[in-house]
N, CA, C and O atoms as CSV, one atom per row, in Angstrom:
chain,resi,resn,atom,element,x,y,z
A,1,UNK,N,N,90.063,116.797,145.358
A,1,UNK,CA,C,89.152,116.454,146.429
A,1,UNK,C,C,89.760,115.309,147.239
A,1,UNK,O,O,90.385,114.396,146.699
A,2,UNK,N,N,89.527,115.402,148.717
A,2,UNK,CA,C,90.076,114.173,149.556
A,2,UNK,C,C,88.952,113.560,149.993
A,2,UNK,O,O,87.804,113.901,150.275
A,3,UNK,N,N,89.614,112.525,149.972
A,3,UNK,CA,C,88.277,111.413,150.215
A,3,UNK,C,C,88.919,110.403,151.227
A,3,UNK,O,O,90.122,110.567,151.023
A,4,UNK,N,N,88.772,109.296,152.363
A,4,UNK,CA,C,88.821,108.713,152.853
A,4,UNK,C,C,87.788,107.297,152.317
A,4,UNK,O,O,86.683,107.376,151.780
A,5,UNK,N,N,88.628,105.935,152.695
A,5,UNK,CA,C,87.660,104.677,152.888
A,5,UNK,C,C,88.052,104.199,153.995
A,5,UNK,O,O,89.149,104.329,154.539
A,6,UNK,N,N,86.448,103.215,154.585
A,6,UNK,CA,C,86.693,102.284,155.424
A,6,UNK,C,C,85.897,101.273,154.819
A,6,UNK,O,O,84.939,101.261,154.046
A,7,UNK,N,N,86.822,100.147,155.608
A,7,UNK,CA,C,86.017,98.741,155.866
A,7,UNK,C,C,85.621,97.978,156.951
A,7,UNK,O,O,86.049,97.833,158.096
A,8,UNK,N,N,84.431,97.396,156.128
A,8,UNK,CA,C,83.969,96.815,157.460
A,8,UNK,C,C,84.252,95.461,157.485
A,8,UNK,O,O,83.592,94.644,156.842
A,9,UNK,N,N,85.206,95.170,158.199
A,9,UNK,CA,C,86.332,93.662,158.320
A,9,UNK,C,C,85.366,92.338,158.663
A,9,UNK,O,O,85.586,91.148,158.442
A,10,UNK,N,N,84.487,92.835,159.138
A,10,UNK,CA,C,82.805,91.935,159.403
A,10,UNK,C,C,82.962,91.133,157.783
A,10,UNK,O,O,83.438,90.009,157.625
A,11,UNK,N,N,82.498,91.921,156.818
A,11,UNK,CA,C,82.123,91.649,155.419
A,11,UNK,C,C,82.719,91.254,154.770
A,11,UNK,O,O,82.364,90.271,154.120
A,12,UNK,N,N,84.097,91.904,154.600
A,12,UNK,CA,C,85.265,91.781,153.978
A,12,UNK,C,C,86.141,90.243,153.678
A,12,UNK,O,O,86.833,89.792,154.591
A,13,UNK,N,N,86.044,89.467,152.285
A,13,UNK,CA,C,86.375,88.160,152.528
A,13,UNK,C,C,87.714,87.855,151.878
A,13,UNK,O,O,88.170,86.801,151.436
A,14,UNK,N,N,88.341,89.406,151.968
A,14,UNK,CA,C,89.769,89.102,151.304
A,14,UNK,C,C,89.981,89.052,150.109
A,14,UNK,O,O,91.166,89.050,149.775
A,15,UNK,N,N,88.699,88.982,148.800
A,15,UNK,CA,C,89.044,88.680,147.667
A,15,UNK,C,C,90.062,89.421,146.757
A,15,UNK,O,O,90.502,89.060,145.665
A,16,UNK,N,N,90.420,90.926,147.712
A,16,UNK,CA,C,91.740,91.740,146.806
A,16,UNK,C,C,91.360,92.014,145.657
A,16,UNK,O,O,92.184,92.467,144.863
A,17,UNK,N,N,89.955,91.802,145.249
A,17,UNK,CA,C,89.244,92.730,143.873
A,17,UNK,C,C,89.198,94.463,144.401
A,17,UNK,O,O,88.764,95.280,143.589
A,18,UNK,N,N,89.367,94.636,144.898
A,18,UNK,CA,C,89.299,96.228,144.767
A,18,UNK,C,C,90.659,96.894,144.961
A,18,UNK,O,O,90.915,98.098,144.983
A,19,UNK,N,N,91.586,95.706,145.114
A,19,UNK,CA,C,93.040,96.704,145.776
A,19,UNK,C,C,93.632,96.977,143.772
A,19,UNK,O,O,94.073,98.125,143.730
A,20,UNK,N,N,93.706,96.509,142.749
A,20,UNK,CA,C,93.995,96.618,141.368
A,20,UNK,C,C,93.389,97.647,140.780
A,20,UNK,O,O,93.909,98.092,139.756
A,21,UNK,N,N,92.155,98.256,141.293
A,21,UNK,CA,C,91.373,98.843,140.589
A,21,UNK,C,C,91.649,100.561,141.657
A,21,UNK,O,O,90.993,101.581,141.446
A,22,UNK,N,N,92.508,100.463,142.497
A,22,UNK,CA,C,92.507,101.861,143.067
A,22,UNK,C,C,93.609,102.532,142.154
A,22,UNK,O,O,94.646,101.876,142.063
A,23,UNK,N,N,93.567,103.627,141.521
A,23,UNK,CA,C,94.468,104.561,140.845
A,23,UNK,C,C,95.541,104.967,141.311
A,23,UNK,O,O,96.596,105.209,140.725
A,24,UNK,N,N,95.023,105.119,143.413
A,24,UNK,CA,C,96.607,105.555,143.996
A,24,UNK,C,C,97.569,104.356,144.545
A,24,UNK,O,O,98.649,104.390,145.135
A,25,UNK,N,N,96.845,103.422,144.166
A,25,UNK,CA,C,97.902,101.950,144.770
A,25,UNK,C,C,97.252,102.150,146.255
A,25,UNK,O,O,97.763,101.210,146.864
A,26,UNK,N,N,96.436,102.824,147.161
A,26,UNK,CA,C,96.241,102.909,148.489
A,26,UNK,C,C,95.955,101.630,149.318
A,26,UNK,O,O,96.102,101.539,150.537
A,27,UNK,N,N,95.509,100.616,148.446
A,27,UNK,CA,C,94.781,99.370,149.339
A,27,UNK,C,C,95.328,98.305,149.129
A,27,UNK,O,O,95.707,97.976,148.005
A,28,UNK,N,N,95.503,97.375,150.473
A,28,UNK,CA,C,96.212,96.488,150.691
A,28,UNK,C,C,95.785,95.094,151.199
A,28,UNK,O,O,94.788,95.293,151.893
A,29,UNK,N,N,96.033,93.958,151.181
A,29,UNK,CA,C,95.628,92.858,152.781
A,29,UNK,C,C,96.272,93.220,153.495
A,29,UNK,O,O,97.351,93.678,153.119
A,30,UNK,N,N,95.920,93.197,154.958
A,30,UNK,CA,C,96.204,93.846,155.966
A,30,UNK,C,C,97.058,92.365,156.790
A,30,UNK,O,O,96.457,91.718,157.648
A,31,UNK,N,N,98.256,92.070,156.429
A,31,UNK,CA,C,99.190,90.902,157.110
A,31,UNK,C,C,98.780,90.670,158.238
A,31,UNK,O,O,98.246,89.603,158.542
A,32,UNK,N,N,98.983,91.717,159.101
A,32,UNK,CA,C,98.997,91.309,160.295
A,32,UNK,C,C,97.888,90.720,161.253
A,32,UNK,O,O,98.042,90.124,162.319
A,33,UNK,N,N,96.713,91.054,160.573
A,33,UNK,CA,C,95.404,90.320,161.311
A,33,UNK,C,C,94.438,89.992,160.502
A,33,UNK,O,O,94.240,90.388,159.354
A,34,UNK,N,N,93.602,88.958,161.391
A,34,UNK,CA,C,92.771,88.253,160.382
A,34,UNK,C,C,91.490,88.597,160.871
A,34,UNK,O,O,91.469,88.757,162.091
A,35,UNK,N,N,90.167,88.797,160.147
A,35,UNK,CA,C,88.707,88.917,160.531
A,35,UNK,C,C,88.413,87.138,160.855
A,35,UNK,O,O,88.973,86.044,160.779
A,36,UNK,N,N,87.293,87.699,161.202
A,36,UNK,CA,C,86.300,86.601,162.005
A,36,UNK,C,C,86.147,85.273,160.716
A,36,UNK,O,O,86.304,84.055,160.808
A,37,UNK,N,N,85.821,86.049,159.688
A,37,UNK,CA,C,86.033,84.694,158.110
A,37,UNK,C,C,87.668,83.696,158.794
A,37,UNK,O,O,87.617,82.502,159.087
A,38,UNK,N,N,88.552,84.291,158.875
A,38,UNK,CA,C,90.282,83.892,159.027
A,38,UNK,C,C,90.917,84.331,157.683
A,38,UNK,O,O,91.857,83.779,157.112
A,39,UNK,N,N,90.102,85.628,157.210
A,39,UNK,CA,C,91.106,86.075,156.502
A,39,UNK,C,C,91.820,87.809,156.524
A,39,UNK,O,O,91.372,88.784,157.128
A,40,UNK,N,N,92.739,87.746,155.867
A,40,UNK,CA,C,93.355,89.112,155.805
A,40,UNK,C,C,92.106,90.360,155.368
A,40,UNK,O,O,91.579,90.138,154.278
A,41,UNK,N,N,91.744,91.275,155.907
A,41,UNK,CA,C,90.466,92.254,155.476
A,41,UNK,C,C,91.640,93.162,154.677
A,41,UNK,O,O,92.858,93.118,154.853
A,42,UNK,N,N,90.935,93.929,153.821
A,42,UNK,CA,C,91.517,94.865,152.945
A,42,UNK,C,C,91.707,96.003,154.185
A,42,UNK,O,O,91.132,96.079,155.271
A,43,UNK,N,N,92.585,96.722,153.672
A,43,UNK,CA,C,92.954,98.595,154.701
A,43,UNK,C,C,93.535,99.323,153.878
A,43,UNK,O,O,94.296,98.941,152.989
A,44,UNK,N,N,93.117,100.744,154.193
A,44,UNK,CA,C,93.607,101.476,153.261
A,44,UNK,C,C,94.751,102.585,154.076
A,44,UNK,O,O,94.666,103.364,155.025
A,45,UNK,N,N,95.817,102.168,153.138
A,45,UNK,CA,C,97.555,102.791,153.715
A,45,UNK,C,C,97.160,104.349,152.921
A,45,UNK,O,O,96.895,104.483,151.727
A,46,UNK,N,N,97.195,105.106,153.645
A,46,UNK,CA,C,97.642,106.689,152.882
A,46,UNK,C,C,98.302,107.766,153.982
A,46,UNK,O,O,97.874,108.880,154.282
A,47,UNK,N,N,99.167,107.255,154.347
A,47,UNK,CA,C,99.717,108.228,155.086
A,47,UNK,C,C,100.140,109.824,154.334
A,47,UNK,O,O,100.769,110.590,155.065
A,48,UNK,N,N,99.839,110.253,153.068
A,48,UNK,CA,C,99.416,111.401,152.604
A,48,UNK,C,C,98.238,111.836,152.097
A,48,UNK,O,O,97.876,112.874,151.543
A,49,UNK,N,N,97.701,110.783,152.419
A,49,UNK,CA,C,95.936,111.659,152.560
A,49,UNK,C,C,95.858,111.586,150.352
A,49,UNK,O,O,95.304,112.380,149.592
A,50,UNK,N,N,96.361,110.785,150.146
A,50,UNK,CA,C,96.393,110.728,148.189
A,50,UNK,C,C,94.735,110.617,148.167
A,50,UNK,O,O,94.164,111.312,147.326
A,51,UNK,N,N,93.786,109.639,149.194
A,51,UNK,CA,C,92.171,109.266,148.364
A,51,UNK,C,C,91.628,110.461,147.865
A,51,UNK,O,O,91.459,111.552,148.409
A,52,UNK,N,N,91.341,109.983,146.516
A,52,UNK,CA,C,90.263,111.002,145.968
A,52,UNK,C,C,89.075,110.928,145.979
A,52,UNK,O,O,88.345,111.779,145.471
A,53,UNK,N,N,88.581,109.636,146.708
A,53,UNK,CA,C,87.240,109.133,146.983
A,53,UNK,C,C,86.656,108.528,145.736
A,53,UNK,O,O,85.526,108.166,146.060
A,54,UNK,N,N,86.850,108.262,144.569
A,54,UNK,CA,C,86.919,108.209,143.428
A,54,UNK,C,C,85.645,107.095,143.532
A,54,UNK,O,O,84.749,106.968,142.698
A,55,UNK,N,N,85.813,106.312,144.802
A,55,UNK,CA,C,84.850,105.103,144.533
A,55,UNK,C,C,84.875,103.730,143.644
A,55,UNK,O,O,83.823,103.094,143.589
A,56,UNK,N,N,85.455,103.483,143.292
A,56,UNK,CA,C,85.999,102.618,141.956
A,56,UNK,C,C,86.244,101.369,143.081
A,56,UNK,O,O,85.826,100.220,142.936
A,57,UNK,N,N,87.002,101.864,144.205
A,57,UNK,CA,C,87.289,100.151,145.290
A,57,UNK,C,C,85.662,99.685,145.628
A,57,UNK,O,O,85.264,98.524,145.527
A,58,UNK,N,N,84.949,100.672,145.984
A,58,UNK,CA,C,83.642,100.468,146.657
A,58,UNK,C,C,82.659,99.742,145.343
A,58,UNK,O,O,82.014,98.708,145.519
A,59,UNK,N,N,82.691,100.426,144.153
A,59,UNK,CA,C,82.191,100.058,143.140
A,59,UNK,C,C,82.974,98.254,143.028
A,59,UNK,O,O,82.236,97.281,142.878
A,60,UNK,N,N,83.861,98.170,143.088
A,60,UNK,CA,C,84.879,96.988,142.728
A,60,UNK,C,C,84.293,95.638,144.009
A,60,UNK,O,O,84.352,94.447,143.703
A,61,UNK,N,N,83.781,96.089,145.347
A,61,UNK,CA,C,83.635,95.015,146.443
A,61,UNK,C,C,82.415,94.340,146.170
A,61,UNK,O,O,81.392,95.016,146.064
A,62,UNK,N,N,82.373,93.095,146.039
A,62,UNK,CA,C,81.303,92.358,145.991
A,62,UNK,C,C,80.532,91.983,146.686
A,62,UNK,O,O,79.545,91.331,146.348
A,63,UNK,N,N,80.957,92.470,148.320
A,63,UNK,CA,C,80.395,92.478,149.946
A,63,UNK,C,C,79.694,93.314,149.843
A,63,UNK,O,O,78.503,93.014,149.753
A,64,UNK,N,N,80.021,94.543,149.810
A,64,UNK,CA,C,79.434,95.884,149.866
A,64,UNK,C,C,80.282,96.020,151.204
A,64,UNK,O,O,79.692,96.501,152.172
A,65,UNK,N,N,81.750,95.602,151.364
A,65,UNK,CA,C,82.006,96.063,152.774
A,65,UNK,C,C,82.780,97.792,152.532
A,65,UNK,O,O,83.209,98.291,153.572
A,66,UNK,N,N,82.908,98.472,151.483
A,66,UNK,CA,C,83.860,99.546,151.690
A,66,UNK,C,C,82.818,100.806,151.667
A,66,UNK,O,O,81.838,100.865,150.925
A,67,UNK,N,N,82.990,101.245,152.084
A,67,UNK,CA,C,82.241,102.685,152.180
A,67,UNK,C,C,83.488,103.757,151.768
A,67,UNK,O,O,84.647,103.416,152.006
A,68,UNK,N,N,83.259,104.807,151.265
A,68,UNK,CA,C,84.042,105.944,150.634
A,68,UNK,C,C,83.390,107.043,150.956
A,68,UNK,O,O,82.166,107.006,150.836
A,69,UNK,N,N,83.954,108.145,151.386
A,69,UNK,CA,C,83.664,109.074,152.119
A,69,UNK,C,C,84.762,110.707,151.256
A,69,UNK,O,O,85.964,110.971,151.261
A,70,UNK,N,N,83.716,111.309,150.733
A,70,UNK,CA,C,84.575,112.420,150.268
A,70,UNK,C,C,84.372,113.724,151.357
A,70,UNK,O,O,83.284,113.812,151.928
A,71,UNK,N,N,85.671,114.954,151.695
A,71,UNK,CA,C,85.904,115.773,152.264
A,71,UNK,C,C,85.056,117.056,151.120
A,71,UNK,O,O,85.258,117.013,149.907
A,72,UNK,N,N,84.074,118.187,151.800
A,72,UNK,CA,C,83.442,118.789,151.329
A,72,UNK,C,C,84.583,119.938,151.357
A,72,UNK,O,O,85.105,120.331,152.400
A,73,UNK,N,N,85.039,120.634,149.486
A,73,UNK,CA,C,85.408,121.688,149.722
A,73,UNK,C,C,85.373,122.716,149.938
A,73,UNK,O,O,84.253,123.116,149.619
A,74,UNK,N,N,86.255,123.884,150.519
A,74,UNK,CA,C,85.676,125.589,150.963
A,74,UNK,C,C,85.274,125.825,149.789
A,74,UNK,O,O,85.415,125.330,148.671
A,75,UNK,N,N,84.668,126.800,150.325
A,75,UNK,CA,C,83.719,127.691,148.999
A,75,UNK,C,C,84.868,128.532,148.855
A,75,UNK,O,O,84.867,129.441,148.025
């Protein structure tokens, strides 16, 4: 199953508790820019589409900033 996350960089305070706990290594601090806090927001790198939606980062955020989103399969 494919799954996608986002964040909402609003919420997000950098703590990097959910990037250890993803299975595909997908999540990162994002270097190059900072949210409105002044810190790095988490992003999720998958340029092969690896999320399984698994939820475990979203379960892991203490904001509630990640939302996880799974792809419905064909019948």
């Amino acid at each position: 199953m494919k799954g996608t996350v986002t964040v909402d960089e609003s919420l997000c305070k950098g703590c990097a508790l959910c990037i250890p706990v993803c299975p595909k290594g997908l999540l990162r601090l994002a270097g190059a820019r900072f949210n409105a806090r002044g810190v790095h927001p988490v992003e999720l790198l998958d340029p092969a589409s690896e999320c399984t939606g698994c939820q475990l980062c979203a379960t892991m955020c203490p904001e509630a900033a990640i939302s996880v989103y799974r792809a419905k399969q064909a019948a």
